[in-house]
N, C-alpha and C positions, 0 to 999 in steps of 0.2 A: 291490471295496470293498463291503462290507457294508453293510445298510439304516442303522444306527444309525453309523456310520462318516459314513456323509452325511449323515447328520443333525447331524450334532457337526460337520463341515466346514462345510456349511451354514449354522449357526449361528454359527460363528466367521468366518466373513465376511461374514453381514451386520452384526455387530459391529462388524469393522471399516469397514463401510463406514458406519455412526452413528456413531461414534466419533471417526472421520477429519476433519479438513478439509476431505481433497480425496483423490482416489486417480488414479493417474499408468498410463494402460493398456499397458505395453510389449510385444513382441515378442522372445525372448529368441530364438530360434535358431541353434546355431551357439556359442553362450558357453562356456566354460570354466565348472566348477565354482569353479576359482581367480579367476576374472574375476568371477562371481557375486556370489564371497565379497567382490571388491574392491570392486565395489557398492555393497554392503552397508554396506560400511565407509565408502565416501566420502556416502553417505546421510546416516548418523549416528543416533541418538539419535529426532530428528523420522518418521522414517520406517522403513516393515517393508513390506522388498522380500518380495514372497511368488510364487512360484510358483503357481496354480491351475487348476483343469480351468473348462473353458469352462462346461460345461452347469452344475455346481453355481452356480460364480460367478452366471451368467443369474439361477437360481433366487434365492440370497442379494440379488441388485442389484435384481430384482422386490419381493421380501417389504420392502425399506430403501428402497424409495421412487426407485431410481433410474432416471431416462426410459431410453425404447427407445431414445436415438441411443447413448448408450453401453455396452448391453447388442449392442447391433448391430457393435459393434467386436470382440466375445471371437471372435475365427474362429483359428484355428494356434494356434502353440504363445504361450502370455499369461503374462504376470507383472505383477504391481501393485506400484504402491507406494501405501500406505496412510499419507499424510501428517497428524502432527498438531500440526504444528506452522507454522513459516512455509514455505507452499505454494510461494512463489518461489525461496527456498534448496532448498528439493529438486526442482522445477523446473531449476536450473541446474546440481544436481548427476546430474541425468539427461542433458541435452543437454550436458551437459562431458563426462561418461564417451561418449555415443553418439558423438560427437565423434573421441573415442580409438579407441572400436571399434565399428566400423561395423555389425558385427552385431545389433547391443540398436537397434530401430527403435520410436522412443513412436509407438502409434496412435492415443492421448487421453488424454481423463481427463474426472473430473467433480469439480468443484470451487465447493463452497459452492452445492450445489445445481442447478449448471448443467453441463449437458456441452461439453465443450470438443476441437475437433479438435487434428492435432496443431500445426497450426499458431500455434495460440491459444495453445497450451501453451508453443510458442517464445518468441510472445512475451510470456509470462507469465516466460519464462526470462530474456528481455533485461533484464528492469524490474531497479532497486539492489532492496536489502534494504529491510524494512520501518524497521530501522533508521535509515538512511541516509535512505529517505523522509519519518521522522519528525524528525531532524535536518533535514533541508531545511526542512520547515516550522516548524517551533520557528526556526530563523534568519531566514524569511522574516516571521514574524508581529514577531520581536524587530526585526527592522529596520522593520517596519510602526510597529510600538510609539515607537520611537526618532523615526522621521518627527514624528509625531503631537505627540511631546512638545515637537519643536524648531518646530512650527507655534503653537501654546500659548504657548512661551514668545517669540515673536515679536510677539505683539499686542500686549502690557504694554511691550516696547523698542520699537516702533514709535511707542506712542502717544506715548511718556517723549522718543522723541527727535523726533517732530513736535511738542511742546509747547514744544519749546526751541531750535526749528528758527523757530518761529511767535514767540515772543521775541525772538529775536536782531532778528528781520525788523523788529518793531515797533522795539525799541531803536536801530534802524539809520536807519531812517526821524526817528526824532528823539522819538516818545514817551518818556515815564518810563514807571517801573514805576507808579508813580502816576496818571497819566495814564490809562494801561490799567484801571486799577481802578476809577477813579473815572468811566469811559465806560459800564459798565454801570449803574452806581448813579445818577447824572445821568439816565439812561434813566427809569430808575426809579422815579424823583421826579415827584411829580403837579404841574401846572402850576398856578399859580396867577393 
């Protein structure tokens, strides 16, 4: 490969690693170019499954700011996936394909500035979609919402019906309504 060859590789992947979200460190060994291709495809859109040589990648992952633990991963044969979109959806469509073919083995990633074993990355894979998490809290807040309003509206019928709970009691015992009225205002009244 030519000086200016690596310089333009070089350059296009610390791109992508600014660019990115997150990047996903696999181990491809062993894969079909068909299998690759399927990849590829079950990625989608979010993510650019990329083949890379270790030493440039090193170089590109130093120049973009990314720590030595996940520069310390590129050993054999590596491929990334340069996520930019939701990092758990391609998360999960890496550990569903590794899944299928035991070959493709994720060694990390770094994501959103951290480097992540592959363990981490599993279970970055287990979590729902952001989607899904954002629905759970929009339902949770709405049911919070909902509480709140039926505490609110309890104090006004609580009081409406201790005042007429406190009534009955008086009327029961034998006062008038008059009676009751006329007990403050008799108070009231200066002695003479």
């Amino acid at each position: 490969m030519a000086k200016a060859e690596k310089a333009t590789a070089i350059a296009e992947l610390k791109s992508d690693f600014e660019s990115s979200n997150g990047a996903v460190l696999t181990e491809y060994r062993g894969l079909t170019v068909a299998q690759l291709k399927e990849l590829r495809t079950n990625l989608g859109e979010n993510a650019k499954f990329a083949v890379v040589k270790n030493t440039l990648t090193k170089i590109a992952a130093s120049d973009a700011g990314v720590d030595e633990e996940f520069r310390a991963l590129l050993e054999g044969p590596s491929a990334i996936a340069f996520v930019t979109g939701d990092v758990v959806e391609a998360a999960k469509g890496l550990r569903d394909f590794a899944k299928a073919n035991p070959l493709l083995v994720i060694k990390g990633g770094f994501i959103d500035g951290k480097s992540m074993d592959a363990g981490q990355i599993g279970q970055l894979a287990d979590l729902e979609s952001r989607e899904v998490l954002l629905a759970k809290l929009a339902g949770a807040m709405k049911g919070s919402m909902a509480k709140a309003a039926g505490l609110f509206n309890a104090l006004p019928t609580q009081t409406a019906q201790l005042a007429e709970a406190l009534r009955a009691k008086r009327e029961a015992a034998g006062e008038t309504a008059e009676a009751v009225d006329a007990a403050p205002a008799a108070a009231e009244a200066p002695a003479e």
